[in-house]
C-alpha positions as CSV (number, residue, x, y, z in Angstrom):
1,X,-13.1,-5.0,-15.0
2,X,-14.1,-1.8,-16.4
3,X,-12.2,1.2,-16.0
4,X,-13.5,3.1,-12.8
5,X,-11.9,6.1,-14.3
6,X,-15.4,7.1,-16.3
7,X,-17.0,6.8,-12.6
8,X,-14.9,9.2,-10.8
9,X,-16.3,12.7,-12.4
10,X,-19.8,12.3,-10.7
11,X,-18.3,10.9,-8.1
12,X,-15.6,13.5,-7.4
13,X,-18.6,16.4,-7.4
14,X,-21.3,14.8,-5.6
15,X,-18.2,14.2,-3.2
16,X,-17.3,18.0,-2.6
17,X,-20.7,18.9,-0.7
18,X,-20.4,15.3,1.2
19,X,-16.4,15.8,2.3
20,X,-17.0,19.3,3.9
21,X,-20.5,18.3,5.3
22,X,-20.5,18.9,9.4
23,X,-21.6,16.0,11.6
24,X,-21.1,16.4,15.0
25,X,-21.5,13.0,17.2
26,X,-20.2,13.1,20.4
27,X,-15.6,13.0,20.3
28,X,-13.5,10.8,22.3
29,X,-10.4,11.5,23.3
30,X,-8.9,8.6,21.2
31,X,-10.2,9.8,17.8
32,X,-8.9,13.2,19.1
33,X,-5.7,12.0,19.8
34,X,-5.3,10.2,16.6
35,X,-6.3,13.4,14.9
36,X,-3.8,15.6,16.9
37,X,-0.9,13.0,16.0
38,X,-1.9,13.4,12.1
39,X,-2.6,17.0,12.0
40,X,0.9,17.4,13.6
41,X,2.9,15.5,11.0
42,X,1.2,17.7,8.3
43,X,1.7,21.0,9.8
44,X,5.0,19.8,10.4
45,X,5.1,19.0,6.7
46,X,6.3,15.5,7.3
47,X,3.9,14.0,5.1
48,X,2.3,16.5,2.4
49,X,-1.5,15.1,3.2
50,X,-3.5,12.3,4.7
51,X,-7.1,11.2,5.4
52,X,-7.4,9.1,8.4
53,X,-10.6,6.6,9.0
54,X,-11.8,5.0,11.9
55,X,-14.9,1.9,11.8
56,X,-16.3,1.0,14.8
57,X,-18.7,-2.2,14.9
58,X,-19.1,-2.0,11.5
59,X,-20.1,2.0,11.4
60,X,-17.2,5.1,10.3
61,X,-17.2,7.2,13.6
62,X,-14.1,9.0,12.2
63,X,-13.1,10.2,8.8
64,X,-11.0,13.5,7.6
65,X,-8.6,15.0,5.2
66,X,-5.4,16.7,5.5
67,X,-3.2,18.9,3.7
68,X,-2.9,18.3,0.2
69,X,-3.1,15.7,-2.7
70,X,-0.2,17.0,-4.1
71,X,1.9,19.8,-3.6
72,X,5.3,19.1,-6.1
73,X,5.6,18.2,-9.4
74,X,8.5,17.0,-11.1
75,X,11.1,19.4,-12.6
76,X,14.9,18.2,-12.9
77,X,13.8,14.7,-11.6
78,X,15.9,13.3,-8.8
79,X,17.2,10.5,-11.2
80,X,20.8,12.5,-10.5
81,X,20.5,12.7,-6.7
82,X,19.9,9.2,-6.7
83,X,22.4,8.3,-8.6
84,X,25.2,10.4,-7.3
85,X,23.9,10.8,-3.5
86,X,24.0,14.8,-3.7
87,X,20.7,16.6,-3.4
88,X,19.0,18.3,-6.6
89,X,17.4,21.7,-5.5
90,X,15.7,22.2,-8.5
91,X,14.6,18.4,-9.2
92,X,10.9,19.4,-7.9
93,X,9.0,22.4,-7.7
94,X,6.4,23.6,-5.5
95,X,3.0,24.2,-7.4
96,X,1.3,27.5,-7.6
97,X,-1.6,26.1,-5.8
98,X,-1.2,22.6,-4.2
99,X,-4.1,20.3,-4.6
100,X,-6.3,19.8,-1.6
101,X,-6.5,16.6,0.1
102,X,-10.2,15.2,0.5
103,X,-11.7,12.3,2.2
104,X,-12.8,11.3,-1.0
105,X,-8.9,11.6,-3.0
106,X,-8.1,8.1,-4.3
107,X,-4.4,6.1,-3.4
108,X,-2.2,4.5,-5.2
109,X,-2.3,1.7,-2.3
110,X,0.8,-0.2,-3.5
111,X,1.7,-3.5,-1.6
112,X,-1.8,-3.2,0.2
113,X,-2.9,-4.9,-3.0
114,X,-1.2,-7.9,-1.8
115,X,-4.5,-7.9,0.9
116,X,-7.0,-5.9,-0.6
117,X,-6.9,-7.9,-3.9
118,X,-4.8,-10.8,-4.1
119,X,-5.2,-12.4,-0.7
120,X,-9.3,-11.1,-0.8
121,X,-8.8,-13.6,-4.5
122,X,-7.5,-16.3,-3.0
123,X,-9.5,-16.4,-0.3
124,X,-12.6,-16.9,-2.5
125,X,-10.7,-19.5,-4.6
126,X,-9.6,-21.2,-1.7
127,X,-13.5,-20.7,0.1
128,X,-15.1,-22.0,-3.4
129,X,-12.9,-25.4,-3.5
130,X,-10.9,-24.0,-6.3
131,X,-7.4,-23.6,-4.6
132,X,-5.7,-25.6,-2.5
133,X,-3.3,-23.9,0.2
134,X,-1.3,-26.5,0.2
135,X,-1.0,-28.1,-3.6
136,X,2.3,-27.6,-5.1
137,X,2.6,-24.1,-7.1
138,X,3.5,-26.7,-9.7
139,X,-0.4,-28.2,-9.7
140,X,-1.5,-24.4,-11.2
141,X,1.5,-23.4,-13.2
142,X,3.0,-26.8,-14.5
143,X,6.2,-25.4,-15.8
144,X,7.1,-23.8,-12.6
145,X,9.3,-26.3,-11.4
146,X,13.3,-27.4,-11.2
147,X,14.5,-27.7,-14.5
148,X,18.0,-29.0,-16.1
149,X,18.9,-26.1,-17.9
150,X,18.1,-23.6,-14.9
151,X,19.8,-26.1,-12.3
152,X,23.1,-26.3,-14.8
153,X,23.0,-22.3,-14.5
154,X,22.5,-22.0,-10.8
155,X,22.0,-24.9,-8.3
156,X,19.7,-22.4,-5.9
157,X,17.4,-23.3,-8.3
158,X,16.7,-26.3,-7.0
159,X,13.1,-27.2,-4.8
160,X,10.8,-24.8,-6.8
161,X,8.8,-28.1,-7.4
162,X,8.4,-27.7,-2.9
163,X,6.6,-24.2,-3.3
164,X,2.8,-24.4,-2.2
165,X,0.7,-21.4,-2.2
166,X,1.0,-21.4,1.3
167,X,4.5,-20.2,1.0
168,X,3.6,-17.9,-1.2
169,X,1.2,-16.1,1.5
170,X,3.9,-16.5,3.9
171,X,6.7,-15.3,1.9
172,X,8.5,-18.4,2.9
173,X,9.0,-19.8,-0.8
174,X,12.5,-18.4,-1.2
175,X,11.9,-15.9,-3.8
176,X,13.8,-12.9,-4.5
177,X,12.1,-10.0,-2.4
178,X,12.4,-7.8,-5.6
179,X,14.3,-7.3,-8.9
180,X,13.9,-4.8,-11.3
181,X,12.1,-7.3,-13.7
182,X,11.1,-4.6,-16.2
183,X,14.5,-4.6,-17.6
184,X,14.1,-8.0,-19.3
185,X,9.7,-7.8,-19.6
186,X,7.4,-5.6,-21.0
187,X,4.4,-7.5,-20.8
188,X,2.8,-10.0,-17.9
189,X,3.7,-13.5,-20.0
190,X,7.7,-12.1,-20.2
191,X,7.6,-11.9,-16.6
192,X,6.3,-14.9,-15.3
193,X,9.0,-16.5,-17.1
194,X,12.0,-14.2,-15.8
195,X,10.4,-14.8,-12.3
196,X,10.0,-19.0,-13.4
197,X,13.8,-19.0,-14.4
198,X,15.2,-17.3,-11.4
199,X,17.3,-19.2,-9.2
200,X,15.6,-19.2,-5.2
201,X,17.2,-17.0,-3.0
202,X,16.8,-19.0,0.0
203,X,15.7,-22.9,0.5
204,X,11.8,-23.1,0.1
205,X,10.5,-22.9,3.4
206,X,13.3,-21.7,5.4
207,X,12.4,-18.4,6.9
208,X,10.3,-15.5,6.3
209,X,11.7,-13.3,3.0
210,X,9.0,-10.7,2.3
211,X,8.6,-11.2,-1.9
212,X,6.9,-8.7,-4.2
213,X,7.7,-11.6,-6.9
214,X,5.9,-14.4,-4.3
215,X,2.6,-12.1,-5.1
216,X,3.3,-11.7,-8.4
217,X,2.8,-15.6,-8.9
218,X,-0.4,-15.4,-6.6
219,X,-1.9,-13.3,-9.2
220,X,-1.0,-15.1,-12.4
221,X,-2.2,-18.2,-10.1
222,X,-5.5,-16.5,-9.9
223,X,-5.5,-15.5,-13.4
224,X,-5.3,-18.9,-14.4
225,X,-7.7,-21.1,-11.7
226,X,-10.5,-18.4,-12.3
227,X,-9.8,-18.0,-15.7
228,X,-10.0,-14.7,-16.1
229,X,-7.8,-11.7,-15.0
230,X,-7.4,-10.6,-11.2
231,X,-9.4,-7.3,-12.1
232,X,-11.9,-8.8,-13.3
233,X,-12.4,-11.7,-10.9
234,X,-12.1,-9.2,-8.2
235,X,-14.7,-6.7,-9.4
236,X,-17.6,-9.6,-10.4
237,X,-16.7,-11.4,-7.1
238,X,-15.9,-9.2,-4.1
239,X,-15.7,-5.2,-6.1
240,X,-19.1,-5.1,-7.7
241,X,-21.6,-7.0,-5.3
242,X,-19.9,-4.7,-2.6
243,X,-20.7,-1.8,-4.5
244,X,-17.4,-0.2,-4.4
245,X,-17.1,2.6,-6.8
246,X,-13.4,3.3,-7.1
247,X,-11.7,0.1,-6.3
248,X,-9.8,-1.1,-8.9
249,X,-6.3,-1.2,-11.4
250,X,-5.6,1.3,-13.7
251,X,-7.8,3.8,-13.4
252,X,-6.6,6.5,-14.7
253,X,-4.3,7.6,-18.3
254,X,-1.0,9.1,-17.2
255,X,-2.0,12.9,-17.6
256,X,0.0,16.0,-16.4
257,X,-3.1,18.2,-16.0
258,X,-5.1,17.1,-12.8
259,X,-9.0,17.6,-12.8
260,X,-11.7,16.7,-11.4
261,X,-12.1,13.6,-12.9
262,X,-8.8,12.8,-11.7
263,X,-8.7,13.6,-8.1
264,X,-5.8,11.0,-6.8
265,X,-3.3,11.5,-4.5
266,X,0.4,12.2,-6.2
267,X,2.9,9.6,-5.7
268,X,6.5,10.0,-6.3
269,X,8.5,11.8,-9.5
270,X,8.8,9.2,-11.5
271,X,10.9,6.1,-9.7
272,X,14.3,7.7,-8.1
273,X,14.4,5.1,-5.3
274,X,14.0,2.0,-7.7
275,X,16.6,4.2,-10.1
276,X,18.7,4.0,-6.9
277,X,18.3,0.4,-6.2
278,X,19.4,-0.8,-9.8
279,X,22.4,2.0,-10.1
280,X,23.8,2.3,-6.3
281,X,25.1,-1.1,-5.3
282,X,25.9,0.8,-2.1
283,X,22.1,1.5,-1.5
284,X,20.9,-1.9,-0.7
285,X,20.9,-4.2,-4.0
286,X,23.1,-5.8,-6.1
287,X,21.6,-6.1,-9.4
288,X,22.7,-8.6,-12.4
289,X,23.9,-7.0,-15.3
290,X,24.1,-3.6,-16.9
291,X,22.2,-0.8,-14.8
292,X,22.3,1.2,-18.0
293,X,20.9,-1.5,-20.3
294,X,17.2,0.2,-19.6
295,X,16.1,3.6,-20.0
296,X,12.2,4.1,-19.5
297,X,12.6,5.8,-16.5
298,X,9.1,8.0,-16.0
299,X,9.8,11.3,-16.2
300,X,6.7,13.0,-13.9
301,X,4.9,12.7,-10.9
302,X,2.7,10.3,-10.8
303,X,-1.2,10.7,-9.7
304,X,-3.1,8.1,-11.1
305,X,-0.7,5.7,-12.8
306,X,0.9,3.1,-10.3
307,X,3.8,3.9,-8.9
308,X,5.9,0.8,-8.2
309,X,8.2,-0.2,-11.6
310,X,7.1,-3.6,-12.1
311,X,3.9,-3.4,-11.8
312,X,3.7,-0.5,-14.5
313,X,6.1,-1.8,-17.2
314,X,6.3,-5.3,-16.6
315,X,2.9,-6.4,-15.7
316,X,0.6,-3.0,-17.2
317,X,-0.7,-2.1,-14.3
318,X,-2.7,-5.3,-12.9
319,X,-0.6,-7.3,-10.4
320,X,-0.8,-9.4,-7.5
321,X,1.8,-7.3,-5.7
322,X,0.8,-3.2,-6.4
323,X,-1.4,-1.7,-8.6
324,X,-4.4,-1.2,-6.6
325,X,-6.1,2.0,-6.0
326,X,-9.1,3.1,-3.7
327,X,-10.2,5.4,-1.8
328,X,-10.5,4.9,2.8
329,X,-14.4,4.4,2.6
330,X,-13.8,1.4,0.2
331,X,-10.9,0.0,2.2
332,X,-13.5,0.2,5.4
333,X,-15.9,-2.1,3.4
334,X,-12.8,-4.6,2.3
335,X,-11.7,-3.9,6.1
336,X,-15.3,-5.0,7.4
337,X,-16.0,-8.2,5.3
338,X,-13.0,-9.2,6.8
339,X,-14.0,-7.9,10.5
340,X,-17.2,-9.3,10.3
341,X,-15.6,-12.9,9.1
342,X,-16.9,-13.4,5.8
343,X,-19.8,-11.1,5.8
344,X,-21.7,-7.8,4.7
345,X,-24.8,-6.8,4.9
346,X,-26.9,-9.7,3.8
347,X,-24.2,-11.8,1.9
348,X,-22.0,-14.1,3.0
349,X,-18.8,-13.7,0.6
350,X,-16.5,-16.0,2.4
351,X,-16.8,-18.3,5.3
352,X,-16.0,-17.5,9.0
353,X,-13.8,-20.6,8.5
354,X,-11.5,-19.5,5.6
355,X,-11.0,-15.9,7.2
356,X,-10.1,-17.5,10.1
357,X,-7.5,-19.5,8.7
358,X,-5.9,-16.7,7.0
359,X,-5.7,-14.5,10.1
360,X,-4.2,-16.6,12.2
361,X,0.0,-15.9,12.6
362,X,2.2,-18.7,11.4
363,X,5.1,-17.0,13.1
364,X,7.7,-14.2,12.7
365,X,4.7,-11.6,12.6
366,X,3.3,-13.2,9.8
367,X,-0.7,-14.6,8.8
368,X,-1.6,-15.6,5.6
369,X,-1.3,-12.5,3.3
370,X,-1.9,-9.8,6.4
371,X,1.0,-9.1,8.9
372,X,0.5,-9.5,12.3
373,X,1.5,-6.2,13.7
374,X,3.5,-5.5,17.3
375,X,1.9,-3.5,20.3
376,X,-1.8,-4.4,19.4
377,X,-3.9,-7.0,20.6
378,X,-3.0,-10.5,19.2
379,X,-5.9,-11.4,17.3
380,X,-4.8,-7.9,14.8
381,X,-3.8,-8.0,11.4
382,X,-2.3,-5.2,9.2
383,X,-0.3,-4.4,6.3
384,X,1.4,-0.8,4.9
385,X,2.3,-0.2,1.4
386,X,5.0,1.7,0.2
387,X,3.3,4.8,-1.3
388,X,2.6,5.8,2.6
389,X,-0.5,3.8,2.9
390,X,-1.8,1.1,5.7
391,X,-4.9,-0.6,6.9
392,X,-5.5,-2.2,10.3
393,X,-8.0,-4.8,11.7
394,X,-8.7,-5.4,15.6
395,X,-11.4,-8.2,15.8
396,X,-11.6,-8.1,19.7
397,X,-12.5,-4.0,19.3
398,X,-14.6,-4.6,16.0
399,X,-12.2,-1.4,14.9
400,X,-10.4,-1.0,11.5
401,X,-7.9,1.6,11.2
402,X,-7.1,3.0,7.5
403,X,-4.4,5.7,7.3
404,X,-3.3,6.9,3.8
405,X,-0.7,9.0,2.6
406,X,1.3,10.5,0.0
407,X,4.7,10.8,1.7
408,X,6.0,10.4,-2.0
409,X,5.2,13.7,-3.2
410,X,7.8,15.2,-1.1
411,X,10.6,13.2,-2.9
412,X,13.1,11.6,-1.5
413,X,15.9,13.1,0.6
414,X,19.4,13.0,0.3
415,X,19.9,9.6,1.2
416,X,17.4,8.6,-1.1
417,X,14.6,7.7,1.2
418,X,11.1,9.0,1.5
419,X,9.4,9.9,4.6
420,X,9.4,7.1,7.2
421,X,6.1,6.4,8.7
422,X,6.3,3.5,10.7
423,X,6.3,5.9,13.9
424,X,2.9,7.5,12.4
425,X,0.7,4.4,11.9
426,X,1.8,2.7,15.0
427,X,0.8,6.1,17.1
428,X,-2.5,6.6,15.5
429,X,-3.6,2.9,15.4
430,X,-2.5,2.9,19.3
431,X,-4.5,6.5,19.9
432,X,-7.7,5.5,18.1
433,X,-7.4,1.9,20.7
434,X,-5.6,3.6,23.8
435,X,-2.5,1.6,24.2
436,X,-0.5,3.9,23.8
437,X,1.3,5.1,27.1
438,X,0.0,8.1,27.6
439,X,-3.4,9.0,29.2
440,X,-3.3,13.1,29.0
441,X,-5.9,14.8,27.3
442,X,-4.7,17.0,24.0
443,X,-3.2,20.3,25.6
444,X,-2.9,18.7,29.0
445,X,0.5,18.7,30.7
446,X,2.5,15.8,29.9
447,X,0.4,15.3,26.7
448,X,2.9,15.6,23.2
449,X,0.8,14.4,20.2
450,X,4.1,15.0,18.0
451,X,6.4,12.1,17.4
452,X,10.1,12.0,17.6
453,X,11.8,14.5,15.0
454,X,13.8,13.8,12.7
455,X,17.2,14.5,12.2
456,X,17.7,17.1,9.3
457,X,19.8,14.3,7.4
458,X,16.3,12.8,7.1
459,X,13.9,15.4,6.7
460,X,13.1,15.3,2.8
461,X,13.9,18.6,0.6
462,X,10.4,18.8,-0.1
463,X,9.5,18.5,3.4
464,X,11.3,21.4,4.3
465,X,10.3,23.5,1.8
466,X,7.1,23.0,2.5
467,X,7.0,24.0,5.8
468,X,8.9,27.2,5.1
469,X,6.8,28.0,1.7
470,X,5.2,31.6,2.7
471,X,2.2,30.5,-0.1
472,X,1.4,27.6,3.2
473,X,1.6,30.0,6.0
474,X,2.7,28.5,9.1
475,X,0.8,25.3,9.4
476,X,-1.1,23.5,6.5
477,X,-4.7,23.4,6.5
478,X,-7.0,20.6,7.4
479,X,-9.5,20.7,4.7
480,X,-12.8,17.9,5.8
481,X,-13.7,16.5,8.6
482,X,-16.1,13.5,9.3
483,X,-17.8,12.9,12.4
484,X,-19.9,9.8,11.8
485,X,-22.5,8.2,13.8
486,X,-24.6,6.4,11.1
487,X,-23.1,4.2,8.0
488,X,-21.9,6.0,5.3
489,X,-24.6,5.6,2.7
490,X,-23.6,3.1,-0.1
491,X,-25.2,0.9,-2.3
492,X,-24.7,-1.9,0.3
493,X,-24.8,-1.6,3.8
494,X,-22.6,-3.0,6.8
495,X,-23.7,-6.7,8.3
496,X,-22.4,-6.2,11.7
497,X,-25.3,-6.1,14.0
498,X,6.6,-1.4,11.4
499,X,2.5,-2.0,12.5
500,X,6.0,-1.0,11.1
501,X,6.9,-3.3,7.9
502,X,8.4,-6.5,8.3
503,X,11.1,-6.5,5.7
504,X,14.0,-8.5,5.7
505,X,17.6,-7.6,4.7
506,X,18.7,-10.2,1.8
507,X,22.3,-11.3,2.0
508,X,23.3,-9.1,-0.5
509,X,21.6,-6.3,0.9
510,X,22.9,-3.2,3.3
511,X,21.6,-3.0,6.7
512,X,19.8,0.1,6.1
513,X,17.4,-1.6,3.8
514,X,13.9,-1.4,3.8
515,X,12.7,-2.7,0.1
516,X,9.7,-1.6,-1.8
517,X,6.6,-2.7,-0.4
């Protein structure tokens, strides 16, 4: 695929009139409620920035932006904090003049690859005769299988010959949910065999064990059947005939100097929490061998190189578990082939039959690829990513729900986490549907459109500083706002006429736990 970085300058200025544009369609008091609840998390400075979009039938009746792209850059680095537990106050630094948030900023959408790309590939393998859910992961990648030497080492090795690549989409294969594979690969070939020579950590089959390395072999399986690389497979496929303009892996050169040409959403300062995860054995993880035996730890804040470790040094930036980036509009088209079973506009990309199959739950809150959130009508699928991202489908409403942000940029706090947003997607995703419990108007007694504070133990440094910064004033501004009552023009048009994270705690894990999605 080519790089969609030489796209983004046109499209970042024709993009400035279009993002402050007025439309005013009539407002319900769902979208209005959804907009309350995110407005108040920013002002709040819970989350630096956000843009928030809502399809309906196949149109986008809400889109907007808020706060800021990024508002910290690195300094110190929070390496230490993470390390020793104890906070850094000069590890970040507030910028001069934070970067506004527009509906048009591109994410870093981490583990919403796993749907937006991967899945979205193996779907049109699987649609095209190419892939078989149920063949042995062996039938794709021959080596992948039990062997003597591995077996000697460790006897958990034993039943990789069992895995299908329905496990895989299930996360029931047994994999490790992570490890820091970057330590023993640099390149894509080096980790496929550290992931091949790993022993299971559960039997094959036995439960649900959300894997980041499951998705990593759904992507090299891809690689191989279509015989060419995910990013290209997805962008002649699915990317291109869509006409999505910035959809894609790697799409930008690490730089330090944001510009127009670059206008993405900054992730984290460098990788404290996976710095954590190798160095703490107290945080969560207990890693083979010496935590100090690897020292590339990225020294900036990210905005336009992927955030999660492996994906950047292991697999350069294309893998089947993170490394995708896009904007909400693109995600609504994704969202919509999806809604609309298979189709948009005048194309059929994938039967009703295969999307079917791959949204329907196969237990423990789990489809094929997509998660099957709690609190929303059954037929929903979903799934978050760890960079503060998340995209929602509600066939029986014809509504998708896309909610990204950059809860990164604030850093992590002294316990080493970033921003928890479980609370935030399930309250807008309920608002925009009106599930949620409450029925008063915004300013209406008994109406509260701000969730349950936090405790100051878990209120991020930057988070506080932000919402005491004098340069801010007292609540952050809301920079674009979309009222939509006609498509969004694009070079194709629409055809339709935890949500919290589901991670599990691995045996050798604390409770407190969440992973890296």
């Amino acid at each position: 695929m080519a790089s969609i970085s030489s796209k983004l300058s046109v499209i970042f200025l024709t993009a400035i009139a279009a993002s402050f544009a007025s439309h005013v369609p009539p407002r319900t008091e769902q979208f209005e409620r959804a907009d309350a609840i995110v407005s108040e998390w920013v002002a709040d400075g819970r989350i630096p920035g956000a843009v928030l979009l809502v399809a309906r039938d196949g149109r986008i009746v809400f889109e907007k932006a808020y706060g800021w792209a990024q508002v910290y850059e690195y300094d110190d680095g929070q390496y230490g904090a993470s390390a020793a537990g104890e906070p850094r106050p000069t590890a970040i630094r507030r910028l001069a003049d934070p970067r506004p948030m527009t509906t048009d900023t591109i994410f870093d959408l981490a583990s919403v690859t796993k749907v937006m790309a991967t899945t979205f590939a193996v779907m049109l393998l699987v649609d095209a005769g190419e892939l078989d859910l149920d063949a042995p992961l062996a039938t794709y990648l021959p080596d992948f299988r039990d062997n003597e030497a591995t077996l000697a080492r460790d006897p958990r090795g034993a039943g990789k010959g069992m895995i299908t690549i329905r496990h895989l989409l299930t996360h029931r294969a047994g994999l490790d949910q992570w490890q820091p594979i970057y330590y023993d690969a640099d390149n894509a070939e080096q980790a496929y065999d550290y992931i091949r020579d790993r022993p299971l950590g559960w039997p094959v089959g036995s439960g649900r064990h959300y894997s980041d390395l499951g998705f990593m072999l759904l992507g090299i399986v891809v690689d191989r059947v279509a015989g060419q690389p995910l990013e290209v497979f997805l962008e002649e496929r699915l990317y291109g005939p869509l006409g999505l303009t910035t959809t894609g892996f790697r799409p930008s050169t690490q730089s330090d100097i944001p510009s127009p040409a670059r206008p993405f959403a900054a992730t984290s300062h460098g990788n404290p929490y996976e710095h954590r995860m190798v160095h703490d054995p107290g945080f969560g993880y207990l890693i083979e061998g010496d935590a100090n035996a690897w020292n590339g730890w990225r020294r900036y804040t990210l905005a336009g190189g992927v955030n999660d470790g492996n994906a950047y040094h292991a697999f350069g930036g294309v893998a089947g578990h993170a490394g995708l980036f896009s904007t909400a509009a693109d995600l609504q088209v994704l969202l919509q082939v999806v809604l609309n079973r298979g189709e948009y506009g005048a194309r059929r990309y994938l039967s009703a039959e295969t999307i079917d199959s791959f949204l329907t739950t196969t237990g423990d809150g789990q489809a094929l690829g997509w998660q099957v959130p709690d609190g929303l009508p059954p037929d929903s699928f979903a799934h978050p990513g760890f960079t503060g991202t998340y995209v929602a489908g509600i066939p029986s409403a014809n509504v998708g729900v896309i909610l990204l942000t950059n809860r990164q940029n604030l850093g992590v706090d002294d316990d080493g986490q970033y921003p928890a947003i479980g609370e935030l997607q399930r309250a807008v995703t309920q608002a925009v549907l009106d599930t949620s419990e409450s029925t008063a108007e915004p300013g209406a007694p008994g109406y509260d459109s701000r969730p349950k504070k936090l405790s100051s133990a878990g209120v991020s440094p930057g988070a506080t500083a932000l919402r005491r910064a004098s340069g801010l004033g007292a609540r952050i501004p809301l920079n674009s706002s979309r009222w939509v009552s006609t498509m969004r023009r694009r070079a194709s048009s629409s055809g339709s006429s935890d949500h919290s994270p589901r991670w599990d705690v691995p045996p050798n894990a604390s409770p407190s736990l969440r992973g890296i999605m």
